[in-house]
C-alpha positions, 0 to 999 in steps of 0.5 A: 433530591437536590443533595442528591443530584449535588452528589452525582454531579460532584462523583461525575467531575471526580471520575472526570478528573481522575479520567483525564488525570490518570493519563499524566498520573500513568506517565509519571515517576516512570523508570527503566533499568538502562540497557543498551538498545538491541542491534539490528541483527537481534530485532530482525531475529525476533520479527522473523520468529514471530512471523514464523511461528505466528504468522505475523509480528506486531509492534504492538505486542511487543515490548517497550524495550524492544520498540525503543530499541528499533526506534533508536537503530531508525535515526530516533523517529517514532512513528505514533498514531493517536485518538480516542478510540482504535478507530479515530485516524480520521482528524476530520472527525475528531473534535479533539485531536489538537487537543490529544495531539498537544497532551502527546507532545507534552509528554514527550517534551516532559520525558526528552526535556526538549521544546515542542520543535524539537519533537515533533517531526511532521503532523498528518493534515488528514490523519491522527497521526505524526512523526516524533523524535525519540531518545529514551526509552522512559519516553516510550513507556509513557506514551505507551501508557496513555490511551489515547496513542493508538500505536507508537512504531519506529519510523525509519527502522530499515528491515530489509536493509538490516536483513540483507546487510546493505542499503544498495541491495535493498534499492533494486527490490521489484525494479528492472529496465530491461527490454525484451523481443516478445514470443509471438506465442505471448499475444495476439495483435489486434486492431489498429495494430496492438499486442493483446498479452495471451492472459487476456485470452484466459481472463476473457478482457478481449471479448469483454471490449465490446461492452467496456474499455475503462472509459470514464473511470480513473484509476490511481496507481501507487508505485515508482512513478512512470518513465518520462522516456515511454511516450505511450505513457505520456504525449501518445497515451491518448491516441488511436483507439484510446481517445478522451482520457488523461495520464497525470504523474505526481511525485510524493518521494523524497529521495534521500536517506536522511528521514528529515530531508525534504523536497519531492524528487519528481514523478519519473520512475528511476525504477521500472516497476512503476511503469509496467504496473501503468502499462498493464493498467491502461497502456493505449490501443494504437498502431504502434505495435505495443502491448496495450493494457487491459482498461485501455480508455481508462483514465491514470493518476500515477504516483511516485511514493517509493524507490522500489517495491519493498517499503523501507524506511521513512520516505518510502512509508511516507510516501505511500501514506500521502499517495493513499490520502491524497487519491482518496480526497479525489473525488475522480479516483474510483480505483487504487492500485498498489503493488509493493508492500511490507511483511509487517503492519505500518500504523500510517499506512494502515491509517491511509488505507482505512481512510481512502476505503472510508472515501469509498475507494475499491483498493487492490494490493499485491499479495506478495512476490517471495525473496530469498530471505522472506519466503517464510511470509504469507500475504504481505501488507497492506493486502491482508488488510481487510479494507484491500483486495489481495491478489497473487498470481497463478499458473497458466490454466489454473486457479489454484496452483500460485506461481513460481515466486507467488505468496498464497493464504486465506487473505488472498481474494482474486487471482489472474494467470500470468504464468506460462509453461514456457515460463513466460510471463506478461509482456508490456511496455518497456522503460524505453520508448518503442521497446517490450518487456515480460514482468510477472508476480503478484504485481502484474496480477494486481495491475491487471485486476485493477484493469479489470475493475475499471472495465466493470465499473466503467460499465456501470458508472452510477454502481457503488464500489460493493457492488462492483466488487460482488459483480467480479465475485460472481464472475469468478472461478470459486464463487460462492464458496472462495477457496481457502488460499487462492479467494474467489480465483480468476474472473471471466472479465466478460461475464463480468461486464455482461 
């Protein structure tokens, strides 16, 4: 009995062995035939013909040559994400991921004939993941061998830029500061003396004030920061009939086009996006004759991760990565919201995300706002994720009819009317103090769900986020059977906060 028990216990450490030897014994004697890296032009056709004709594009399924190539055209920077399983991005949760980390690293260092300071860029503190530099393409074939690298994707291949042709054209994506003189067809005034947007009228959020305006409950927002020249996203945030809350702004983006720059540029948007997105949000209630936003008691945390709304690029992607780990380590922040994206998966944010939904955070992200040269693309990401709730705007009076420059698909989960017959949009605050604006899209629908959420939550303060999350369900056009490209539809905010 005992030769026997000494036979298993020697198979076991044999199995062992061979187990953790065969990721060194996987990397080794690796050779590529040398070829030049594609050029941008080529990579961008390939993700585009894998989005046309499969819907997605993927780094994963694709080649080791080809993601070295798209490596070598993004400064050389990799993007890998590691574990013991698909599901280990938590590091908090991993007892060995210094240990995974350092095998990694080791690999690189063996392929690249570099020190470890050479190669490694920046480690996550929250997650299983890090920035590399890479040259070789033996060196990505290595990692892409071992097991426990969950993905490795170029960390500063600028897509949009590439497809565009310039890296000016890509930094006015989503961003605006224009003001204009509101219809007085698009709101209603009402006490003391604010401009309630007409969508409020077909969402029911007025009659819904009765029994909630956001009081107590914190929303995050991930955008382009706030303007520091709108005082009523500022010194008069809390003021008039908003009262007791507060408006925090952090800046998490570097402002540079060199990935291995440092340094925060601040919080101010530079920008516009991100402040509408705020004023839509929790714009006050006061007299001063401005559009107020839909959870206006509501608190904000507002970060500046990105320059614009398309997510390219290393700072950019970084950015929304800290911005999404550091709300979901808040214990105050109930609610996130984010309106830009990209039209295909990036591994650190796809981490972020599942770990601010692991905190328990009710996630929405825009659905998508189309482009000349990306209106082949369904629902972007992250909101296809299904850790996101997706949203897109629809026409006036409708459901199911998507606006003008909306992205539809069987992700999307709400909608919200924010598309007028006379082509009005939702008015807001403008950039500039004391001045209005229109903005539209998937964004504004996505802002003004998060409103939403915060006023059923707000309602329901000891609710779990599912349960918040069934409640707008139940209030919406298409419950219990969602519609296949338009999700669950528009909700009567007042049947939700009933």
């Amino acid at each position: 009995m005992r030769k026997n028990v000494f036979y298993l216990l020697a198979l076991f450490f044999i199995l062992t062995s061979c187990t953790r030897d065969g990721f060194q014994n996987e990397t080794a004697g690796i050779e590529v035939v040398q070829k030049d890296p594609l050029t941008s032009k080529q990579i961008n056709a390939e993700i585009n013909q894998s989005i046309k004709t499969k819907g997605t594009f993927s780094w994963n399924q694709s080649s080791d040559y080809f993601v070295w190539s798209a490596v070598f055209q993004g400064n050389k920077i990799a993007s890998v994400g590691f574990g013991s399983s698909k599901k280990d991005f938590d590091r908090s949760l991993s007892s060995d991921n210094e240990e995974i980390q350092n095998e990694i690293l080791s690999v690189i260092q063996k392929y690249e004939g570099k020190e470890k300071g050479r190669v490694i860029m920046t480690s996550d503190k929250f997650l299983n993941q890090m920035d590399v530099f890479i040259e070789k393409q033996e060196t990505i074939v290595a990692l892409r061998r071992m097991k426990t690298v969950r993905y490795l994707e170029p960390a500063d291949y600028h897509y949009f830029e590439n497809e565009r042709g310039t890296a000016k054209s890509s930094g006015s994506s989503g961003c605006g500061f224009e003001t204009a003189v509101l219809n007085t067809a698009d709101y209603t005034t009402v006490t003391p003396n604010a401009k309630a947007p007409w969508s409020f009228y077909k969402h029911n959020i007025t009659n819904a004030w009765s029994y909630s305006t956001g009081a107590g409950v914190t929303v995050g927002l991930i955008d382009t920061g706030v303007s520091p020249e709108q005082s009523l996203l500022g010194s008069s945030f809390n003021n008039g009939l908003s009262s007791g809350r507060t408006i925090s702004k952090i800046g998490v983006h570097v402002d540079s086009i060199w990935p291995w720059s440092t340094g925060y540029d601040g919080p101010d948007d530079q920008c516009g996006h991100g402040t509408k997105m705020a004023s839509t949000i929790a714009a006050p209630r006061n007299n001063q004759g401005q559009a107020v936003g839909v959870a206006y008691n509501a608190n904000l945390i507002v970060y500046r991760a990105a320059t614009n709304v398309v997510l390219d690029g290393y700072h950019e992607q970084n950015g929304v990565k800290i911005a999404f780990t550091e709300l979901a380590n808040n214990n105050n922040v109930k609610i996130i919201s984010m309106s830009m994206g990209h039209i295909f998966s990036v591994g650190k944010i796809e981490d972020a995300v599942k770990y601010a939904y692991s905190k328990g955070k009710l996630i929405f992200c825009a659905g998508g706002t189309s482009t000349s040269f990306t209106n082949f693309v369904g629902v972007i990401f992250p909101a296809w994720m299904p850790e996101t709730q997706a949203i897109t705007g629809v026409k006036e009076n409708t459901s199911n009819q998507k606006c003008d420059v909306c992205h539809s698909g069987s992700e999307i989960d709400f909608t919200y009317q924010m598309e007028r017959a006379s082509g009005s949009s939702i008015p807001v605050l403008s950039y500039y103090n004391a001045q209005a604006d229109y903005v539209g899209g998937s964004s504004v629908a996505t802002a003004s769900t998060a409103g939403i959420a915060a006023l059923v939550w707000a309602k329901n303060p000891s609710w779990t986020r599912d349960q918040v999350l069934n409640k707008m369900r139940q209030s919406a056009t298409y419950y219990p059977s969602p519609d296949s490209n338009y999700g669950y539809g528009n909700i009567n905010v007042l049947n939700a906060v009933q």
